[in-house]
C-alpha positions as CSV (number, residue, x, y, z in Angstrom):
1,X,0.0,0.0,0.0
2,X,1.3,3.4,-0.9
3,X,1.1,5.8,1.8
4,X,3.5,8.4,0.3
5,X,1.0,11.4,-0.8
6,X,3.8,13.6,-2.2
7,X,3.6,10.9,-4.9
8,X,0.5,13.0,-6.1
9,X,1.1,16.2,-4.8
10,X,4.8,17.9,-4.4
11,X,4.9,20.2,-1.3
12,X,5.0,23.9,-2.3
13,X,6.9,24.4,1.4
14,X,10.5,23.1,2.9
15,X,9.6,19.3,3.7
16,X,11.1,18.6,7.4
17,X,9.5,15.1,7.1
18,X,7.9,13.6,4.4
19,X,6.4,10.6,6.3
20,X,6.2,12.0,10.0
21,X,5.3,9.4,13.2
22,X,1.9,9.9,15.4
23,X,4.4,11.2,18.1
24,X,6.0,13.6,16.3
25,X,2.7,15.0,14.7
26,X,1.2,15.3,18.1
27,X,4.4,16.9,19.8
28,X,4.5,19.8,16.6
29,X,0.9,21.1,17.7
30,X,1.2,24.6,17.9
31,X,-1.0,26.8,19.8
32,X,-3.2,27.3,17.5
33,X,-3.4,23.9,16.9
34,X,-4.7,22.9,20.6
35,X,-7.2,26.4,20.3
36,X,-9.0,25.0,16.9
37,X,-9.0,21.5,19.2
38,X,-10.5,23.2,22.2
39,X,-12.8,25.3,20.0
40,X,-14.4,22.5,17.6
41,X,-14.6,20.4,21.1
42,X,-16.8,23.2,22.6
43,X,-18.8,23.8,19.9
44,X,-20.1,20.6,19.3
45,X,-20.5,20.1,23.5
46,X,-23.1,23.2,22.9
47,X,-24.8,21.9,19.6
48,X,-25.4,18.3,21.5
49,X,-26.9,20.6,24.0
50,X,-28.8,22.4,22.6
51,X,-30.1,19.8,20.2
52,X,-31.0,17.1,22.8
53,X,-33.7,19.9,24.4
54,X,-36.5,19.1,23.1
55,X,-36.4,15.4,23.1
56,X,-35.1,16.1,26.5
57,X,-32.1,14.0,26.4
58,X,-29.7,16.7,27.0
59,X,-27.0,15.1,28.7
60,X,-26.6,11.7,26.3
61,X,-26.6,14.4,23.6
62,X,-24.0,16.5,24.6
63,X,-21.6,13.8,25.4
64,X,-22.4,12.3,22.1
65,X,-21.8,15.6,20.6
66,X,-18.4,16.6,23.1
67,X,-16.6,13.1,22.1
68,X,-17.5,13.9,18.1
69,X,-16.0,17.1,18.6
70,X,-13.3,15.8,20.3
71,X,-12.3,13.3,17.6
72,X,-12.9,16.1,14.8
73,X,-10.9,18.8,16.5
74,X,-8.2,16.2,17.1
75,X,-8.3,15.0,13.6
76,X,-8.0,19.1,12.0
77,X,-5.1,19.7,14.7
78,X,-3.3,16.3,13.4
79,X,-3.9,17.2,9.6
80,X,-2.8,21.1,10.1
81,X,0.5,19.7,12.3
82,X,1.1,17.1,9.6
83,X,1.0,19.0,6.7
84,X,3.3,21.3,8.3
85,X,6.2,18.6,8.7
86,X,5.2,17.5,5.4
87,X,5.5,20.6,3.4
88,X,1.5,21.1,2.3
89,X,1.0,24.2,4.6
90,X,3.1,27.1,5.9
91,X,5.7,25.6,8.3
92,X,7.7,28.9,8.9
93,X,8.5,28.2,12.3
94,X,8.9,24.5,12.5
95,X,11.8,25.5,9.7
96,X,13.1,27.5,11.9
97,X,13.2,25.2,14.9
98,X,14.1,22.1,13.4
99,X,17.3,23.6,11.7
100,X,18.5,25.4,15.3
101,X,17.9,21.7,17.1
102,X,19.6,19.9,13.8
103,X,16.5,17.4,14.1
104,X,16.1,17.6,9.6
105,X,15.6,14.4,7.9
């Protein structure tokens, strides 16, 4: 199974890692990263809220709707923090501190 997307796509930014671990992904979550997590998580907490009052199953629905968010706001932070390390976005700073820590593949 291929799992090398730069096979499609060449990276318009400096590649740091072109097929980066879970680990690493996680640990290169920026702060804006964890706020777009937080935020998506929050959201959905109020939508299952707010849609589980007039069946009146507001608390089933908001957990329901918390751990969906959850998993999605994970899921955007892991993509933006990927395609960082892999080139497909912006990745400035990571440049920046990956060549002063000598960490480039």
């Amino acid at each position: 199974m291929n799992t090398d997307i730069t096979a499609s796509t060449k990276p318009e930014y400096p590649v740091i890692d072109r097929n980066p671990p879970f680990t690493k992904v996680v640990g290169n979550f920026n702060f804006l990263d964890y706020c777009r997590f937080a935020t998506i998580t929050g959201v959905s907490v109020t939508v299952g809220y707010l849609s589980g009052i007039k069946p009146g199953i507001k608390g089933p629905s908001m957990v329901t709707g918390g751990l969906i968010g959850l998993m999605g706001g994970f899921m955007y932070a892991y993509q933006n923090s990927a395609g960082r390390l892999m080139g497909f976005f912006p990745n400035e700073g990571e440049v920046a501190q990956y060549q002063k820590h000598g960490f480039n593949k």
